[in-house]
N, C-alpha and C positions, 0 to 999 in steps of 0.2 A: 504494500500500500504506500502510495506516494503521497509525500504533504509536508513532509520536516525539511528544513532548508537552514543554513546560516542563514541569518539578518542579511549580512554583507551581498546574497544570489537570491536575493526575493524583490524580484521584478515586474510578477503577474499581478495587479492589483484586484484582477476577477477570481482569482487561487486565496491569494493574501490578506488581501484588504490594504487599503491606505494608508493606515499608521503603518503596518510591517512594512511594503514598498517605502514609506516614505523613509524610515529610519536606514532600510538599507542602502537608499541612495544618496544619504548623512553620511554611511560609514565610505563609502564608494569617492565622496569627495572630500571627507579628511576631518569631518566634525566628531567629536569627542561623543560617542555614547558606549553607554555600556555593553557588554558582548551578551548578544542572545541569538533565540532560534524564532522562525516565522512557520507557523503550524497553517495548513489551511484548514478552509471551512471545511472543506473535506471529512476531515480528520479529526477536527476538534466537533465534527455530528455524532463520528462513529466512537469516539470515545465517550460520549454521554450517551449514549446508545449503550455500552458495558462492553462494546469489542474488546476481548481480550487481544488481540492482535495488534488493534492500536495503541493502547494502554501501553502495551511494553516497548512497543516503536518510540513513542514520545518520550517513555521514560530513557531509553537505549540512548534517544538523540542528544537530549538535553542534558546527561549526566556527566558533560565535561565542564558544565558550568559550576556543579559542584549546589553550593546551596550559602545562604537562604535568596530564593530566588520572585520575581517579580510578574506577576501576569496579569496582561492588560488586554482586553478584546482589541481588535482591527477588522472590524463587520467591513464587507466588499462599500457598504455606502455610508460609510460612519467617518466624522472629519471635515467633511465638504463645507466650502463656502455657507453651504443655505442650511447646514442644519449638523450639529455636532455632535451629536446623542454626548453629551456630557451629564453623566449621572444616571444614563434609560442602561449604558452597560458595565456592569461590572468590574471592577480591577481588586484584583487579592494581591496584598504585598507581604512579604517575608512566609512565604513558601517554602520549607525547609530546605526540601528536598525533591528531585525529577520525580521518586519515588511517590509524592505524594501529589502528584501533579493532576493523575485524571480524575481525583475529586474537584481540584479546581475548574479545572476545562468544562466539567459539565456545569458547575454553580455557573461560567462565567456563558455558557452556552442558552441555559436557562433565563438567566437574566435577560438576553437580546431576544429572545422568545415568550417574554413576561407581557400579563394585559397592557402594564404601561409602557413598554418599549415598543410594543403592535400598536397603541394608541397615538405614540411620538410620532411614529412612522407614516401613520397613515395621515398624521396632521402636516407634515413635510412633503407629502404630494407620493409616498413611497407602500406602496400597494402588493412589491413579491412577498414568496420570506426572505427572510435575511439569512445569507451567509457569512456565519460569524468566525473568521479564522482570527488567532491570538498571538501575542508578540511573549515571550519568555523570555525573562532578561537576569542578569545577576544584579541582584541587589545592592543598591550603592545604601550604606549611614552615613546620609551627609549631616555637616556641620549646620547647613543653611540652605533652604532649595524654596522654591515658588515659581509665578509666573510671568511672563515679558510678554507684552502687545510691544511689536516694533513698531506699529504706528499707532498714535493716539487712538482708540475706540470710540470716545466721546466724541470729541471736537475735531476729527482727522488730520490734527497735526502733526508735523513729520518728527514727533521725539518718541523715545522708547516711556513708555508704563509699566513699571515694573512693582510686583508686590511681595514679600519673602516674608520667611516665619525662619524659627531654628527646627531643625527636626527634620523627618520627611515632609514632602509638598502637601501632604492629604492634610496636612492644617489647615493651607492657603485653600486649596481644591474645595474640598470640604466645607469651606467659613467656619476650622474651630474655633479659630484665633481673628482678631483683627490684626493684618498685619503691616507690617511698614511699607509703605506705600512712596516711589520714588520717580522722580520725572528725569530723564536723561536726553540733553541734547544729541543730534547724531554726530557731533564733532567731539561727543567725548564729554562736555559738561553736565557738572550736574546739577541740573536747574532747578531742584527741592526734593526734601526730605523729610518726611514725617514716619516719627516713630508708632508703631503698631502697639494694640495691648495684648502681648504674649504670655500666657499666663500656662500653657503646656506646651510641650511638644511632643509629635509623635514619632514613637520609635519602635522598632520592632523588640520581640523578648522571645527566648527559647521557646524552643518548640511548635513557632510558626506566628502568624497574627500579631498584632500592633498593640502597643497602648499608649493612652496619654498619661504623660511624666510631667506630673507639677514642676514648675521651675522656676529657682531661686527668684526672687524678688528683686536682683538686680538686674537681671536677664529681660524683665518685661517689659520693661518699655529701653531698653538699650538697641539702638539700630543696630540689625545682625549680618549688615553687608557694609564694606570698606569703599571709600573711590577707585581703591585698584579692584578689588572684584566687580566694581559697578564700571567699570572701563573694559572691563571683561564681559559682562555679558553685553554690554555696546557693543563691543568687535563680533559676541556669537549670534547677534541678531541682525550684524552688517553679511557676514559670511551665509546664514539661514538665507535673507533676501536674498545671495545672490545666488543659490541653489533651489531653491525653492519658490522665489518669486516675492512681490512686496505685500504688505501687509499680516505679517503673521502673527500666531498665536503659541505660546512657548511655552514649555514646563521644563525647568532646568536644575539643578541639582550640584549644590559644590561640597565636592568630598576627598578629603586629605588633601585641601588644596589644590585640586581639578576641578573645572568648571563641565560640567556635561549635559548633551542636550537628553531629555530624555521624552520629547515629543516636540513638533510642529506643524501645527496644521492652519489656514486659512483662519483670519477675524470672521467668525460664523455673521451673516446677514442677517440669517432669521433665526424664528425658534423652531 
C-alpha cells in the first residue's frame, strides 16, 4: 500500500493535501522545518478503518523520527485562501511514539468527518468528502513559538503581525493566553510592542499529550521575543513570500535557538 513519503517528495496535493505539499516545498527550498513524513488520505482512511496493514506501514515509516512526535491533518482542501478549516480538524501534539500513531490518525480522520467539519465545508461552497491525509513531524519544545501574518490582516498594510506566547503555539492557536502582540516593518523595524498576559504555557509531559504549566509571575507579562528573533522571523516571512507567494499566514516555532516554520498557508478570505 502506497501513501508514506518524506515531507521533502510530497508533491501531489490531490495524494497529500496542502499543508504536507506545502511544507515539502519549504524543505525543497531551504526553510527550516522540522523532519517529518506526508501520509495520504489514502492511508490515513485505511488506518481508521483498523487495517492492520496500514497500521504497521505508518508505524514502519515514521519510526526514524523517533518520538515524541506531532500530527497535524492536511485535508486535499484544507488551507486555501477562502477557507482554513482552522479548528473543524484536529492536531495531536506530543505523540510519543510511531507506535502509537494509528490511534491518532483515526481521532484526526474522524475529526475532518465530524457534523461540524461537514457543516464548515459545506458552508465554504465544498460539497465531496474530504480526503484527509496528515503531516507527522518530530516535535520541537520551543522556548517561544506563535503566529506571523506577513501582511497586515486588518488594514492590508505591508508590515508583518506577529503574536507569540512561551511554550508551544496551541497557547496562541488556541486563545489560552493573550499574547504579545508585535508590528514589524518589512525593513526590519520594529514598529511596537505590546506585552501579552501569559499566565501558562503549554508543554508536552511523558507519556504523550500537553499541559498547561502555571508560570512564574515574572514570565507574564515579560515580552518572550528579542529584536534579533523578531528580525528573524522578518527575514522567514521575507523568504515564505518568496516561495510561496504574498500574503501569508504562519505558525512558527523557536527552539534551542532555531527559528522554524512549522506551517504557511494563505491570509484565509473567508470563513
Amino acid at each position: 500500500m502506497k501513501g508514506t513519503l518524506p515531507l521533502v517528495k510530497a508533491h501531489e496535493t490531490a495524494l497529500f493535501g496542502s499543508k504536507a505539499v506545502g511544507l515539502g516545498q519549504a524543505i525543497r527550498d531551504g526553510l527550516p522545518v522540522p523532519p517529518g513524513f506526508a501520509l495520504s488520505g489514502a492511508i490515513v482512511e485505511a488506518v481508521a478503518a483498523g487495517n492492520d496493514r496500514a497500521i504497521k506501514q505508518v508505524a514502519k515509516t515514521t519510526r526514524p523520527l523517533g518520538g515524541p512526535l506531532a500530527v497535524r491533518s492536511s485535508a486535499v482542501d484544507e488551507d486555501g485562501a477562502d477557507a482554513s478549516f482552522a479548528g473543524q480538524h484536529l492536531t495531536l501534539l506530543n505523540v510519543p511514539s510511531s507506535e502509537q500513531l494509528g490511534a491518532a490518525l483515526s481521532e484526526i480522520w474522524w475529526s475532518a468527518n465530524s457534523d461540524s467539519a461537514i457543516s464548515y465545508r459545506q458552508r465554504v461552497g465544498l460539497f465531496t468528502r474530504p480526503s484527509v491525509g496528515v503531516v507527522v513531524q518530530a516535535l520541537l519544545d520551543p522556548e517561544s513559538a506563535g503566529v506571523m501574518f506577513t501582511r497586515n490582516p486588518i488594514n492590508g498594510e505591508e508590515e508583518r503581525m506577529i503574536e507569540a506566547s512561551w511554550g508551544l503555539g496551541e497557547a496562541v492557536v488556541a486563545g489560552i493566553v493573550i499574547p504579545d502582540n508585535y508590528r514589524v516593518a518589512r525593513s526590519g523595524e520594529v514598529l511596537e510592542r505590546t506585552p501579552g498576559y501569559k499566565k501558562i504555557a503549554v508543554r508536552g509531559v511523558a507519556g504523550g499529550g500537553t499541559v498547561q504549566e502555571k508560570l512564574p509571575a515574572d514570565m507574564v507579562e515579560r515580552l518572550c521575543l528579542s529584536d534579533d528573533q523578531l528580525r528573524g522571523l522578518n527575514a522567514l516571512a521575507e523568504r515564505c513570500e518568496q516561495v510561496y507567494g504574498p500574503a501569508r499566514d504562519i505558525e512558527w516555532a523557536l527552539a534551542d535557538g532555531t527559528l522554524y516554520l512549522l506551517q504557511c498557508r494563505a491570509i484565509t478570505k473567508g470563513k
